[in-house]
PDB file of N, CA, C and O in Angstrom:
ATOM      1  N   UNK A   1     -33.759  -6.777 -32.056  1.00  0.00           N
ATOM      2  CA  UNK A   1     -33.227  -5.448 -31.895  1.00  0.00           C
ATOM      3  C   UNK A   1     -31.775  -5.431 -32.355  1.00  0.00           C
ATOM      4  O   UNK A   1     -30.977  -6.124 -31.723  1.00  0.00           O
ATOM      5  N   UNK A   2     -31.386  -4.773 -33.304  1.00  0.00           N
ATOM      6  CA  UNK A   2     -29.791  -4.550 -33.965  1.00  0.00           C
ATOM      7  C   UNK A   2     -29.557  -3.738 -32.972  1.00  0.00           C
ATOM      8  O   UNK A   2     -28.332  -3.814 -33.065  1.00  0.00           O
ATOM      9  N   UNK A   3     -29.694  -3.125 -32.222  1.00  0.00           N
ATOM     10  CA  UNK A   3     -28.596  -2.034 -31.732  1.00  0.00           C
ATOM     11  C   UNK A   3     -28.316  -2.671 -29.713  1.00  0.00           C
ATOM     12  O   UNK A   3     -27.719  -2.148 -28.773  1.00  0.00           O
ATOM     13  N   UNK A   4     -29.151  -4.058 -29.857  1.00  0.00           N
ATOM     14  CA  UNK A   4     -29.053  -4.361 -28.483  1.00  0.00           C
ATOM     15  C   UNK A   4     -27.717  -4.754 -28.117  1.00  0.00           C
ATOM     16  O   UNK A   4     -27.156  -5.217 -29.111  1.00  0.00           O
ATOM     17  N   UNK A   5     -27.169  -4.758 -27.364  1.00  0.00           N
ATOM     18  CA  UNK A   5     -25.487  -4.952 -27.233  1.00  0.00           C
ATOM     19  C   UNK A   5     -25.318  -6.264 -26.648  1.00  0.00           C
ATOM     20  O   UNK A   5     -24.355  -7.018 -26.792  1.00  0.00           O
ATOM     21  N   UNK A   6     -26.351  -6.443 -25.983  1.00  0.00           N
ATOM     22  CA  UNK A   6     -26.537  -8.332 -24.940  1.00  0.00           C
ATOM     23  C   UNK A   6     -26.683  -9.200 -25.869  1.00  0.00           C
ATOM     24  O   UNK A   6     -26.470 -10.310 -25.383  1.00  0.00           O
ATOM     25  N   UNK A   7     -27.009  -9.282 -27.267  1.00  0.00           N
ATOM     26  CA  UNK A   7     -27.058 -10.180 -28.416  1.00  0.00           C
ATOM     27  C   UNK A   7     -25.774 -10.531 -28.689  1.00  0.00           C
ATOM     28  O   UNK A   7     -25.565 -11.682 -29.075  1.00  0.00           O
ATOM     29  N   UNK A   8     -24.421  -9.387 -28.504  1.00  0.00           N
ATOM     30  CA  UNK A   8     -23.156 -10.170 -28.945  1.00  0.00           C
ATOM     31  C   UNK A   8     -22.602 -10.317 -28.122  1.00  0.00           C
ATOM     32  O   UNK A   8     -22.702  -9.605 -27.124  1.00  0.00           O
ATOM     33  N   UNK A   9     -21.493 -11.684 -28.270  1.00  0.00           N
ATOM     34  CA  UNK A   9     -20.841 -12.242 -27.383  1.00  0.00           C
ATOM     35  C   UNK A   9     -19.894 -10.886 -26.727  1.00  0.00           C
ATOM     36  O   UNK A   9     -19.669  -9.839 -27.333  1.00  0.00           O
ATOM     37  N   UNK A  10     -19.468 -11.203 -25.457  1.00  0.00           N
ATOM     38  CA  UNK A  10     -18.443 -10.016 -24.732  1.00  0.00           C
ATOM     39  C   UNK A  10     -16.947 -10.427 -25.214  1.00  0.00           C
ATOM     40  O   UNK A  10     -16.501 -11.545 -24.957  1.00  0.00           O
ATOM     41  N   UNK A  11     -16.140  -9.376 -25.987  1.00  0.00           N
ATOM     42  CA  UNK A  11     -14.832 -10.052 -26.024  1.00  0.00           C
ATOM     43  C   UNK A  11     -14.129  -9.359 -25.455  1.00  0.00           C
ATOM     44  O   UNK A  11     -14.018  -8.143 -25.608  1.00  0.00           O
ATOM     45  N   UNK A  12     -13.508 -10.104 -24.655  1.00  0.00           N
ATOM     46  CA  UNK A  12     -12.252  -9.300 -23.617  1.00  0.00           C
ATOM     47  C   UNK A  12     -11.575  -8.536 -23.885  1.00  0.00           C
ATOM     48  O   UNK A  12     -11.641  -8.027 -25.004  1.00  0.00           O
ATOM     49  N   UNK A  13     -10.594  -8.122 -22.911  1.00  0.00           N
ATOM     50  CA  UNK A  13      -9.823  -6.980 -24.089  1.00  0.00           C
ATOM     51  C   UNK A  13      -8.776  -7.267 -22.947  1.00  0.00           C
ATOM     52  O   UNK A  13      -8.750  -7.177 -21.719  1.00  0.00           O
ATOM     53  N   UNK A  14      -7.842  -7.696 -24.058  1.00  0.00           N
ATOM     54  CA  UNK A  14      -6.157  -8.452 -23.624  1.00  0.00           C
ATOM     55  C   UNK A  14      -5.288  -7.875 -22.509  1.00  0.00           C
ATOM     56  O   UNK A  14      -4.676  -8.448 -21.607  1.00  0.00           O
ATOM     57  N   UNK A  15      -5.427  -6.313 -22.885  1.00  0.00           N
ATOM     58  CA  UNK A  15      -4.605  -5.139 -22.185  1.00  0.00           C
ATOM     59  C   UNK A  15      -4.924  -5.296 -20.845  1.00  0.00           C
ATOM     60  O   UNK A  15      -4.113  -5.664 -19.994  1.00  0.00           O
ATOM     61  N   UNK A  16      -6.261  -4.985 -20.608  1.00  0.00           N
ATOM     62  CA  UNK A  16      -7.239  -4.739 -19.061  1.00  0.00           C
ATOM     63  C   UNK A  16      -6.583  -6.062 -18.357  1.00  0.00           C
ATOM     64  O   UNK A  16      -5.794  -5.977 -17.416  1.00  0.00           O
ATOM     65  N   UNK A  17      -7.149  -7.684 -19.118  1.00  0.00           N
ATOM     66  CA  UNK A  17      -6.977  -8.894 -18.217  1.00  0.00           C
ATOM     67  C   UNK A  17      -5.011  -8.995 -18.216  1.00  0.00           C
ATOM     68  O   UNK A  17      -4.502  -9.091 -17.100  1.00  0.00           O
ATOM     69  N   UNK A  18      -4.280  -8.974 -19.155  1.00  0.00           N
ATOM     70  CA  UNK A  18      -2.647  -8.544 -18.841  1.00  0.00           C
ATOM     71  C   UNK A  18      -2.549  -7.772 -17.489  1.00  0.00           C
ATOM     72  O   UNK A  18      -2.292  -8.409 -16.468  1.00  0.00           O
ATOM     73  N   UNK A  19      -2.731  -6.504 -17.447  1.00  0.00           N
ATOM     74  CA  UNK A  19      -2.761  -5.364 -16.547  1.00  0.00           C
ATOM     75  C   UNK A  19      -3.113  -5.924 -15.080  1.00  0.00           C
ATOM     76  O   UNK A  19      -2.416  -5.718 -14.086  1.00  0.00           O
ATOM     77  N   UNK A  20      -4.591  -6.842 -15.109  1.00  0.00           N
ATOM     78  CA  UNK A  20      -4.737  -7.357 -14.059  1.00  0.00           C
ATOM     79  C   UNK A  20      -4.251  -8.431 -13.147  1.00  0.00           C
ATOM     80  O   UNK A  20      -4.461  -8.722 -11.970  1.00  0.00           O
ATOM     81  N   UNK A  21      -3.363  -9.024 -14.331  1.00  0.00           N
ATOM     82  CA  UNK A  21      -3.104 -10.272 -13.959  1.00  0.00           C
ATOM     83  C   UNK A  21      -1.445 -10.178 -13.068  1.00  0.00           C
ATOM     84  O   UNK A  21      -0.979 -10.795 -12.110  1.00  0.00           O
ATOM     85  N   UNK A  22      -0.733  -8.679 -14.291  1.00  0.00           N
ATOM     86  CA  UNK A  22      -0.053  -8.514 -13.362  1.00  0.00           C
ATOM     87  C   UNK A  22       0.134  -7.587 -11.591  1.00  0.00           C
ATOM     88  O   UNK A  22       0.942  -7.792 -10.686  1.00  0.00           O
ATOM     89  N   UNK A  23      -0.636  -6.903 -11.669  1.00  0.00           N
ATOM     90  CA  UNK A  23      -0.802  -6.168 -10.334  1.00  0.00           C
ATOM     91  C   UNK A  23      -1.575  -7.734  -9.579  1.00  0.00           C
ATOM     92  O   UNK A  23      -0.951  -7.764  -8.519  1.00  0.00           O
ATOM     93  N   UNK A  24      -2.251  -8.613  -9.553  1.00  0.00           N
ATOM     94  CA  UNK A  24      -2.355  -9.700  -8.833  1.00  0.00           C
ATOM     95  C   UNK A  24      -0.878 -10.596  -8.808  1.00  0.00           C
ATOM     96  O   UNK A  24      -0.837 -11.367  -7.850  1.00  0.00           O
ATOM     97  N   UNK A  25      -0.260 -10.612  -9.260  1.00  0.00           N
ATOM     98  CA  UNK A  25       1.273 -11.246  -9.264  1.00  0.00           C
ATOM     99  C   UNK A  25       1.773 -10.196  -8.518  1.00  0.00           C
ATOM    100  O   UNK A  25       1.925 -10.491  -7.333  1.00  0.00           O
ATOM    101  N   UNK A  26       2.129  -8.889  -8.869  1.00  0.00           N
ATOM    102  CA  UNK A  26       3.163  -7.876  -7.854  1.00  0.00           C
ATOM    103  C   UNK A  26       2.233  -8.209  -6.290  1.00  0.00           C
ATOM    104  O   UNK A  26       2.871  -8.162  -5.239  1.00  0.00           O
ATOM    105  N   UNK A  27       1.056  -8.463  -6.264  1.00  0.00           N
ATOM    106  CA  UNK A  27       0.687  -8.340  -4.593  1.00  0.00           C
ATOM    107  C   UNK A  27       1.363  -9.610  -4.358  1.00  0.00           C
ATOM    108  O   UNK A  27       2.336  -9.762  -3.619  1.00  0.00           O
ATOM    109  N   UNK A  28       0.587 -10.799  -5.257  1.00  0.00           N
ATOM    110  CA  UNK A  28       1.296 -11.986  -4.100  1.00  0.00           C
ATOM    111  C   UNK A  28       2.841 -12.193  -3.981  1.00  0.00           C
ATOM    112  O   UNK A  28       3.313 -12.884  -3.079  1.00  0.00           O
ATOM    113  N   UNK A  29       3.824 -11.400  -5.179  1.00  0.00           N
ATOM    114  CA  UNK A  29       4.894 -11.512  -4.835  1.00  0.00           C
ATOM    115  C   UNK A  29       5.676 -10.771  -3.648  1.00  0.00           C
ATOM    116  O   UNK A  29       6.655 -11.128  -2.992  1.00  0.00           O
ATOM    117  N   UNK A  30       4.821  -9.509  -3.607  1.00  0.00           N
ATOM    118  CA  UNK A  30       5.311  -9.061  -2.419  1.00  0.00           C
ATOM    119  C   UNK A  30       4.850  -9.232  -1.218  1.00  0.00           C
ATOM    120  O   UNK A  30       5.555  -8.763  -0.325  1.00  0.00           O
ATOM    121  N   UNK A  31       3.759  -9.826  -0.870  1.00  0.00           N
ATOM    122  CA  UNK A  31       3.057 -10.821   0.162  1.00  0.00           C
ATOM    123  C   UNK A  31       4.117 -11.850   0.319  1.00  0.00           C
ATOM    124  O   UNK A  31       4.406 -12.228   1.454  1.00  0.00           O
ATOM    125  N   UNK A  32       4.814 -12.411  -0.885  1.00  0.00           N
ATOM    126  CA  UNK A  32       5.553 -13.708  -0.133  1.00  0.00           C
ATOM    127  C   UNK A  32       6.935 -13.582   0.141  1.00  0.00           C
ATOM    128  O   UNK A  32       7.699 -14.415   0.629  1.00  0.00           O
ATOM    129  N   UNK A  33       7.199 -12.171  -0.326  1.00  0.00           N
ATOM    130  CA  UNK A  33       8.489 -11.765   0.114  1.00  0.00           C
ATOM    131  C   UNK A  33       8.258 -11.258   0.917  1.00  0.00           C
ATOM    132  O   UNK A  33       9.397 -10.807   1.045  1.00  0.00           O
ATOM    133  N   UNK A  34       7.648 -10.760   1.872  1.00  0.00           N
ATOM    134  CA  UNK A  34       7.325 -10.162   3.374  1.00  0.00           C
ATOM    135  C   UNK A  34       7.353 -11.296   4.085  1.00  0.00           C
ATOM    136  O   UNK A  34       8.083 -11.322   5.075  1.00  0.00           O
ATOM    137  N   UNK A  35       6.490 -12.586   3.698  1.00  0.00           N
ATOM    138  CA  UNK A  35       6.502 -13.314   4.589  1.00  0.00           C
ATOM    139  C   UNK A  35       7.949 -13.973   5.079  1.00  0.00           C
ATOM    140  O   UNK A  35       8.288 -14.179   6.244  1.00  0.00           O
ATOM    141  N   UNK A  36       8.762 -14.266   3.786  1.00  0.00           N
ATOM    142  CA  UNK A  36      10.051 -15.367   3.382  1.00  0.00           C
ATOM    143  C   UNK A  36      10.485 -14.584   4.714  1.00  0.00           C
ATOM    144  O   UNK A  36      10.375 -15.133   5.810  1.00  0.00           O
ATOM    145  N   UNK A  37      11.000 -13.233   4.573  1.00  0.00           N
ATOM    146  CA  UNK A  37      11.829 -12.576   5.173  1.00  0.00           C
ATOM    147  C   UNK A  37      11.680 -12.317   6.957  1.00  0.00           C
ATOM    148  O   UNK A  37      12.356 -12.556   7.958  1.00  0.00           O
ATOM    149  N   UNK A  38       9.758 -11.394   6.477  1.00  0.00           N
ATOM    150  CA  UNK A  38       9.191 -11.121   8.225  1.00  0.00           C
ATOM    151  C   UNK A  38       9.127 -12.544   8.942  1.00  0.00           C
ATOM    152  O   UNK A  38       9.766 -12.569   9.993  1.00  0.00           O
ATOM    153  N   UNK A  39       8.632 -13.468   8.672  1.00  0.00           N
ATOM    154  CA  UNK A  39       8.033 -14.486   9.741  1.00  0.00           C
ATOM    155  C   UNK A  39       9.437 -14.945  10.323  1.00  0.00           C
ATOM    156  O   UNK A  39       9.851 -14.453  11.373  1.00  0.00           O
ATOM    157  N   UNK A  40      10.045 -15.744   9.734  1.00  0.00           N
ATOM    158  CA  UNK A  40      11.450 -15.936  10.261  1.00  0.00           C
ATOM    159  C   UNK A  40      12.261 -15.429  11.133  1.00  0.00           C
ATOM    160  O   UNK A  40      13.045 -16.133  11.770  1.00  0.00           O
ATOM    161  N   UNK A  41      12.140 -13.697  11.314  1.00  0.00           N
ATOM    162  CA  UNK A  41      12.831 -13.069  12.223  1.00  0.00           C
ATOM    163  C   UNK A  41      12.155 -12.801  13.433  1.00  0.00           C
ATOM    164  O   UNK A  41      12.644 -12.779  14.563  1.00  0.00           O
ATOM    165  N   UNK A  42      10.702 -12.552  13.012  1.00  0.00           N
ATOM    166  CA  UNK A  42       9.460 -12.585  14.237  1.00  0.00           C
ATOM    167  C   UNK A  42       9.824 -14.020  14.931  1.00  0.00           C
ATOM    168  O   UNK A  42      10.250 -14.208  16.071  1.00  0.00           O
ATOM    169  N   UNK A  43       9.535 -14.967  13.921  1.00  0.00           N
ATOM    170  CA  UNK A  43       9.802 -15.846  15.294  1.00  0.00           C
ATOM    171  C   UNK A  43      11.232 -16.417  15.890  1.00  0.00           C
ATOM    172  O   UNK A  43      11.318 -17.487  16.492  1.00  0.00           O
ATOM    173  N   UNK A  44      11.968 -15.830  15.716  1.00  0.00           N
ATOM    174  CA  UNK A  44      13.461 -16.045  16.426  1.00  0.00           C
ATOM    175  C   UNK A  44      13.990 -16.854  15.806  1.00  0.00           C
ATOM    176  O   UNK A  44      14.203 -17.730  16.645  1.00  0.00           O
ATOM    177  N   UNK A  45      14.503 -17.315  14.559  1.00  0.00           N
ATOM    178  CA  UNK A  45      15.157 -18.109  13.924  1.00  0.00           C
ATOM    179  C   UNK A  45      16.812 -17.701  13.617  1.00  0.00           C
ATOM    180  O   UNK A  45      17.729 -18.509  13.467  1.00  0.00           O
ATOM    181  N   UNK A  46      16.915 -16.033  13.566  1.00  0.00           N
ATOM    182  CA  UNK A  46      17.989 -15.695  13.567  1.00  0.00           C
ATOM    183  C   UNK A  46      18.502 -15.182  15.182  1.00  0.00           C
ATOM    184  O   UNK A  46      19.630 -14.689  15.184  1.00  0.00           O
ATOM    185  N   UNK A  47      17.836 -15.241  16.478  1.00  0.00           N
ATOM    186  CA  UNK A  47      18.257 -14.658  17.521  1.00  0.00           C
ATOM    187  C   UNK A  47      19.759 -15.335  17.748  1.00  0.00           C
ATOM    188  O   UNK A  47      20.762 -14.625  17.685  1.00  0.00           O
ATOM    189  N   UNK A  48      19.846 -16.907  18.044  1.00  0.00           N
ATOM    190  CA  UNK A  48      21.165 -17.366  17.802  1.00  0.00           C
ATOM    191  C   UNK A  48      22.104 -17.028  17.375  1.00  0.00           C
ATOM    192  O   UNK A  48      23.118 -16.666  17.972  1.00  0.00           O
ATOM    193  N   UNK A  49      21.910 -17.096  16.273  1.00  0.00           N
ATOM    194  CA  UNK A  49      22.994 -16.827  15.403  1.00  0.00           C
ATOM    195  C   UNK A  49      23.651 -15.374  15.389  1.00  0.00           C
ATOM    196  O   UNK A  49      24.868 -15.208  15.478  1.00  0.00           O
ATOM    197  N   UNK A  50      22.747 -14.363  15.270  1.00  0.00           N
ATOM    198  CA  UNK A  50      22.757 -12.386  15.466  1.00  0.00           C
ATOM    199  C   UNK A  50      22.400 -11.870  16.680  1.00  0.00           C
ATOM    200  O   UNK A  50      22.872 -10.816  17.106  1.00  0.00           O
ATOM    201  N   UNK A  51      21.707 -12.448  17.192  1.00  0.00           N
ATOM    202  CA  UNK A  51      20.960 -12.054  18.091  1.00  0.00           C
ATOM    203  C   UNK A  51      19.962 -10.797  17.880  1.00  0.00           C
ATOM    204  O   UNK A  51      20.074  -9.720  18.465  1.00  0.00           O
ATOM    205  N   UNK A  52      19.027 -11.116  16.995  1.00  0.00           N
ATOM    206  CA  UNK A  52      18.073 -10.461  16.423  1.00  0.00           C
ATOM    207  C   UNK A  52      16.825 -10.703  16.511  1.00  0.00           C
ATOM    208  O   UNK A  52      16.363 -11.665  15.897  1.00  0.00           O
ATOM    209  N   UNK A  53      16.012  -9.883  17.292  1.00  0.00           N
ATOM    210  CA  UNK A  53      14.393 -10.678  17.493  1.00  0.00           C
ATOM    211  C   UNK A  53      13.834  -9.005  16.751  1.00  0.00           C
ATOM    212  O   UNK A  53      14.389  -7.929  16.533  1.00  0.00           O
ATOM    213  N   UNK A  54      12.775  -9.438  16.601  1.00  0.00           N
ATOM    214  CA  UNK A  54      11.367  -8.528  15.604  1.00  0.00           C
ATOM    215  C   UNK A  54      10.498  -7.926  16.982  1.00  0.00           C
ATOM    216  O   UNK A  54       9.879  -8.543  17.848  1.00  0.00           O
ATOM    217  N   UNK A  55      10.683  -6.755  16.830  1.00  0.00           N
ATOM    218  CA  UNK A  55       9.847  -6.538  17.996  1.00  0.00           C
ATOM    219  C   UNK A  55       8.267  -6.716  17.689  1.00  0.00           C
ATOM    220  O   UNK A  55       7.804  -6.667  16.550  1.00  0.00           O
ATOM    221  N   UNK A  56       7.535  -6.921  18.813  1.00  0.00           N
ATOM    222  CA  UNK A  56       5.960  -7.442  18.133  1.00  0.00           C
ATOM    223  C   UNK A  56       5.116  -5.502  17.578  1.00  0.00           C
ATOM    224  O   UNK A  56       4.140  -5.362  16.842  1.00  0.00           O
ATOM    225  N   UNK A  57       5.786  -4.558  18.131  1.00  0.00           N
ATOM    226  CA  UNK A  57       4.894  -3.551  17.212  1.00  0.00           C
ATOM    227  C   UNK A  57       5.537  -3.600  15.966  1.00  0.00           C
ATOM    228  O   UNK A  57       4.894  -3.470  14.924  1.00  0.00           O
ATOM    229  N   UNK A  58       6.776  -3.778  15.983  1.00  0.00           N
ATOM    230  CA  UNK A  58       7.057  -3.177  14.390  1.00  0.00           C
ATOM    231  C   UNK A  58       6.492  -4.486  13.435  1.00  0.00           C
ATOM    232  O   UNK A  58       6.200  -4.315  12.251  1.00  0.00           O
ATOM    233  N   UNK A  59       6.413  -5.407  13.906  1.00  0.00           N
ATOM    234  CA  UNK A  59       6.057  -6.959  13.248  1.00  0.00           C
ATOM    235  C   UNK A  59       4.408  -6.673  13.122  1.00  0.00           C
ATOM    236  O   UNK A  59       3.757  -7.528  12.521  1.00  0.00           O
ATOM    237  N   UNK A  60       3.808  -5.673  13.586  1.00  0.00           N
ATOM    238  CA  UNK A  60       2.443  -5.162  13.692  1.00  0.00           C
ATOM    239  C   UNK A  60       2.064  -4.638  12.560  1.00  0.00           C
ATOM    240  O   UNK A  60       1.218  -5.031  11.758  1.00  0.00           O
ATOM    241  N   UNK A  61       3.028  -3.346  12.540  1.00  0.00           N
ATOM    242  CA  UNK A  61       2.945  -2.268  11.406  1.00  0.00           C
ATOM    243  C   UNK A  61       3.684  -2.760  10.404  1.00  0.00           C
ATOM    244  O   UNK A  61       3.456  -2.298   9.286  1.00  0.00           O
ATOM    245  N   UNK A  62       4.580  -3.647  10.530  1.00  0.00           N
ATOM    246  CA  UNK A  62       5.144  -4.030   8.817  1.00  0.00           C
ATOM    247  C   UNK A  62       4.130  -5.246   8.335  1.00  0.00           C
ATOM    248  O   UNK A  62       4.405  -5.755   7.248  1.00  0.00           O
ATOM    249  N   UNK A  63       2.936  -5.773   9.080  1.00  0.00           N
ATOM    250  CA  UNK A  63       2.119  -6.689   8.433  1.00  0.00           C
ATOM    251  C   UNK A  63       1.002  -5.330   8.170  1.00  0.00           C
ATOM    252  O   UNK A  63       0.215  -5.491   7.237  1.00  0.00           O
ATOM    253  N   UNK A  64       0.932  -4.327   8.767  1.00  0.00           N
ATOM    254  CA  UNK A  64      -0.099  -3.367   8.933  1.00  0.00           C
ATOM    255  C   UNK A  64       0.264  -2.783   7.039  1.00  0.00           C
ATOM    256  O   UNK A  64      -0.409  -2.955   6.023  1.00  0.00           O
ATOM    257  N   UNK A  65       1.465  -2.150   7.231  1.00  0.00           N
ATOM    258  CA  UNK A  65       2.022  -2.144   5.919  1.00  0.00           C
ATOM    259  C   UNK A  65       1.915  -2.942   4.761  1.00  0.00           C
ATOM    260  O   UNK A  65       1.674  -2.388   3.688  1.00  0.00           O
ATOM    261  N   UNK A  66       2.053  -4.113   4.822  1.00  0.00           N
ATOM    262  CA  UNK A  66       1.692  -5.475   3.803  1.00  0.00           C
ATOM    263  C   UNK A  66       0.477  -5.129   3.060  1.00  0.00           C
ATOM    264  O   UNK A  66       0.402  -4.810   1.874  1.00  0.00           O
ATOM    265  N   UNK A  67      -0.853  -5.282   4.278  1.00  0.00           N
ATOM    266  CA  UNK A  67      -1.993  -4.932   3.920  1.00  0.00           C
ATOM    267  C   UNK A  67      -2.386  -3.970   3.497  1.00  0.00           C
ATOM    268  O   UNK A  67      -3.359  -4.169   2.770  1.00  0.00           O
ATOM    269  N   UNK A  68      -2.085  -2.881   3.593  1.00  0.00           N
ATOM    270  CA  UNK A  68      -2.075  -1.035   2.955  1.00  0.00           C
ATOM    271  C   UNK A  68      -1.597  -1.827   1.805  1.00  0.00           C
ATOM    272  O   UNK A  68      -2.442  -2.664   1.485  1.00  0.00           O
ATOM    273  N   UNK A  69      -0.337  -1.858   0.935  1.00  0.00           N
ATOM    274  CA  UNK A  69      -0.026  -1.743  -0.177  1.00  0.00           C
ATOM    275  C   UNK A  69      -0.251  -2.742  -0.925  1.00  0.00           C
ATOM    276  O   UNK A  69       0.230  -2.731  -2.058  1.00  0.00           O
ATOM    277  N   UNK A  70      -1.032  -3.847  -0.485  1.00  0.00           N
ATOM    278  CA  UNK A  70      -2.104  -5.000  -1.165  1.00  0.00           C
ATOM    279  C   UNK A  70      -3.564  -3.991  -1.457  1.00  0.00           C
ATOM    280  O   UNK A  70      -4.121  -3.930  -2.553  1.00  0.00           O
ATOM    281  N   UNK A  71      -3.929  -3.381  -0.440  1.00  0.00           N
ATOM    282  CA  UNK A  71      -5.207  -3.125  -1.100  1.00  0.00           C
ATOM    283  C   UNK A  71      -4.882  -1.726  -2.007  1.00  0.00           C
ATOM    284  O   UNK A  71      -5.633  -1.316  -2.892  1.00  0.00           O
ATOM    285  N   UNK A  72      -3.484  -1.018  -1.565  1.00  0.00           N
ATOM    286  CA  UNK A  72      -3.381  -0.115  -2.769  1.00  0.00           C
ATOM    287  C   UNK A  72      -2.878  -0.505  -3.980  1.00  0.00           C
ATOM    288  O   UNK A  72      -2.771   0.322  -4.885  1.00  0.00           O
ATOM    289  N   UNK A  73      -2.524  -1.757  -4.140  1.00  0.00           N
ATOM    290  CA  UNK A  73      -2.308  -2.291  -5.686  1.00  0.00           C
ATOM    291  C   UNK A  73      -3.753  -2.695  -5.898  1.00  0.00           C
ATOM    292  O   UNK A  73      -4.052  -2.555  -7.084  1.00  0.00           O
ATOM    293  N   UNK A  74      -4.544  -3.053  -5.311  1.00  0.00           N
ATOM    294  CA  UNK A  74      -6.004  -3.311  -5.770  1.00  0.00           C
ATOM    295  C   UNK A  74      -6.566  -2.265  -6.575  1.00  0.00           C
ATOM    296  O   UNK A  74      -6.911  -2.294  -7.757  1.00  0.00           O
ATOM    297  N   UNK A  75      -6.601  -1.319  -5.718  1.00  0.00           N
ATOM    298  CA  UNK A  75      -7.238   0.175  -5.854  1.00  0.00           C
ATOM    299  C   UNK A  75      -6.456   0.713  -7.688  1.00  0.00           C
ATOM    300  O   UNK A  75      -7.271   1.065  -8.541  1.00  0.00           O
ATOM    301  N   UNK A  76      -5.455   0.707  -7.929  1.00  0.00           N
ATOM    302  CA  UNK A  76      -4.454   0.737  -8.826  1.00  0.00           C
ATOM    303  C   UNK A  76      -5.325   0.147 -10.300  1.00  0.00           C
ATOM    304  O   UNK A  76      -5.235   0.588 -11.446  1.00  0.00           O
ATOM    305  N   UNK A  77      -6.001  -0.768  -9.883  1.00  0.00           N
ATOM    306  CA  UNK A  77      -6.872  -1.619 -10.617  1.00  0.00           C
ATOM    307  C   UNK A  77      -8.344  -0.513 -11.348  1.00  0.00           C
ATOM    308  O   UNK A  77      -8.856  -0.545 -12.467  1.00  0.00           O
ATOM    309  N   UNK A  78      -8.537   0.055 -10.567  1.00  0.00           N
ATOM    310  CA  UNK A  78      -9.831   0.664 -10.560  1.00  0.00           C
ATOM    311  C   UNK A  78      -9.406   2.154 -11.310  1.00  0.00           C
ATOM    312  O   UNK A  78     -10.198   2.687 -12.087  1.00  0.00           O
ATOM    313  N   UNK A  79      -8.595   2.527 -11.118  1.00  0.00           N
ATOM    314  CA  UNK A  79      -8.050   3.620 -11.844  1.00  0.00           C
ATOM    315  C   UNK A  79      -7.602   3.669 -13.832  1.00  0.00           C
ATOM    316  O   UNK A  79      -7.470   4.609 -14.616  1.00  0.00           O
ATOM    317  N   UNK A  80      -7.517   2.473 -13.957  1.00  0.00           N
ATOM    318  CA  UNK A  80      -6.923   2.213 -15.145  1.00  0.00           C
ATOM    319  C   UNK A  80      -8.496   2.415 -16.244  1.00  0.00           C
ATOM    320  O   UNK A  80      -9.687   2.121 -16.143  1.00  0.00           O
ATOM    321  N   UNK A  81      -7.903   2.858 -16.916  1.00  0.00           N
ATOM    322  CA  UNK A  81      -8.916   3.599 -18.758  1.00  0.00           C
ATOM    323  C   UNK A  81      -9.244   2.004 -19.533  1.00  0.00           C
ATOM    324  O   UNK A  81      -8.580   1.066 -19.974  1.00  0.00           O
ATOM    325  N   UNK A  82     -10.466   2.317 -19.403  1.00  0.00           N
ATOM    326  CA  UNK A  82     -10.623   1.281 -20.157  1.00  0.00           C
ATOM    327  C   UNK A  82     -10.582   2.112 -21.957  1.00  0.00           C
ATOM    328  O   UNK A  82     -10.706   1.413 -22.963  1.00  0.00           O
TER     329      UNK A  82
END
């Protein structure tokens, strides 16, 4: 069959896997800049010194937050023209 499309190899297309590769880099970079910053103050590393503790709701909703704008860079994914 000439017009079957499963006979030729699939070739990628540069733009789409680029595109994806970076919205998977912006999540984990901002995943590990939440962490560098949040975990440290959650767990009292600066109370000494400032006297600064993380209260446990807002340490709730700013991981609550993390996760929202990880799966909305996902979603970000699904929108794009092939």
């Amino acid at each position: 069959m000439p017009g079957n499309c499963l006979s030729r190899p699939v070739q990628p297309d540069r733009g789409i896997i680029r595109r994806d590769f970076f919205r998977v880099r912006e999540s984990l970079y901002g995943a590990f800049v939440y962490n560098i910053i949040g975990v440290p103050i959650a767990a009292g590393v600066l109370f000494p010194a400032f006297h600064l503790l993380l209260n446990p709701m807002i340490a709730a909703a700013a991981m609550s937050f993390s996760s929202v704008s990880v799966i909305a860079n996902a979603l970000r994914l699904r929108s794009a023209r092939l």
